[in-house]
Structure formats: C-alpha cells, structure tokens
N, C-alpha and C positions, 0 to 999 in steps of 0.2 A: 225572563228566562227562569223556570226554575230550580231547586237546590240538584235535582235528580240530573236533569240536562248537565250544569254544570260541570257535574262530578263525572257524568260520561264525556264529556269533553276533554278535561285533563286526564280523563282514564287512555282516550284516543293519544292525546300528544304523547305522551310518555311512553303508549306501547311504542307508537312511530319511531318515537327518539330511540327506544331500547333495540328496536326492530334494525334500526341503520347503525347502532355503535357494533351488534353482534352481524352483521355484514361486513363491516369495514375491519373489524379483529378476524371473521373467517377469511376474507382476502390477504390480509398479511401472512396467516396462516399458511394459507394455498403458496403466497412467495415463497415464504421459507422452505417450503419443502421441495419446491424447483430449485432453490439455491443448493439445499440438504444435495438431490439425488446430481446435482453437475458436480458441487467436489467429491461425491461417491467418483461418477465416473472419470475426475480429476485423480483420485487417487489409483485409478484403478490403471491410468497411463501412464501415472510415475511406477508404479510396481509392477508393471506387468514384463519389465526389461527384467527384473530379477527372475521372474517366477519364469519367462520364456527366453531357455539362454538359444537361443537360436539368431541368426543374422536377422532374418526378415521382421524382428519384434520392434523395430524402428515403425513401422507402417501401421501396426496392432495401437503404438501410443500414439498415433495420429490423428487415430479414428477414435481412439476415448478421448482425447482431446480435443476434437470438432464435435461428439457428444456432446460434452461436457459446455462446448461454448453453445452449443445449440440451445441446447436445456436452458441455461444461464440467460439469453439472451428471450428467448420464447417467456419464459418465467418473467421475467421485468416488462417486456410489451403487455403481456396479460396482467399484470399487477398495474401499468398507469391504465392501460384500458379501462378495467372493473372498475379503479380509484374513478377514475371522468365521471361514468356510470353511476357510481354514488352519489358526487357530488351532485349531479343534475337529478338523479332521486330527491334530495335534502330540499329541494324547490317546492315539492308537493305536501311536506311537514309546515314546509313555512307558511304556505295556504292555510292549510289548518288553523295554523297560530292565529292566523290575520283576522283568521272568521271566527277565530273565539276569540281574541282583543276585542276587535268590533260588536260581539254581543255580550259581553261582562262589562 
C-alpha cells in the first residue's frame, strides 16, 4: 500500500469519527432545546393564574402543562431514538478501521 493510500485512509477514519461526534453533540443539542421549549411552556402554566385572574384559568394551566409534558416526553423518545441510530451508524466506521488495520 502506498504513502498516498494511507494518508487517505486516516483522512477517511477521522472525517468518519469527526462526522459522528458532530452528530451525536447536534442531537443533544436538538434535546435540550425540547427540554428548553416544555419548561417555556411549564412556566407559562404556573404564570398564567396570575396574568388571567379569571375562574376558568385552572384549565388554560392544564393545557400548558400537558404541553409541556408532551414536548418533554416527545423530546427524550427522539433523543434515545437518534442515540440507537448512531450508535448502529459507529458499526460502519468500524468497517473501515478493520479494512485499514488489515491493510497497514
């Protein structure tokens, strides 16, 4: 094999590896900001008794409060989801690896 090959080879692993750490940090990313927008709407049930003095404001902080579990609850299934999905991505880096161990 020669010097040229090689160097494309670890050029490949490395983008791979760089390519799946900036996937698995854009997914945390995507979590937090479902966690971010449910206690938006968590605050917006505890406040909204002040800002609506009316009787019926009990059912208004119901409804941001099943928002807010929704959001919450939807955000985390998509976070282990995507996580699975990476993880079974990382399988096809490791190919790689195998097949340039086996040729250096």
């Amino acid at each position: 094999m020669s010097k040229l090959e090689n160097t494309i080879n670890r050029d490949l692993l490395l983008r791979e590896n760089l390519a799946l750490q900036r996937t698995i940090l854009a997914n945390q990313t995507t979590f937090l900001s479902f966690l971010r927008t449910s206690m938006y709407f968590l605050v917006a049930g505890l406040s909204i008794k002040n800002l609506l003095q009316v009787e019926g404001s009990i059912y208004y902080q119901v409804v941001f409060y099943l928002i807010s579990a929704g959001i919450l609850i939807f955000g985390t299934l998509n976070y282990f989801r995507h996580k699975r999905k990476i993880e079974e991505s990382k399988i096809h880096v490791g190919n790689y690896k195998l097949e340039y161990e086996k040729e250096g």
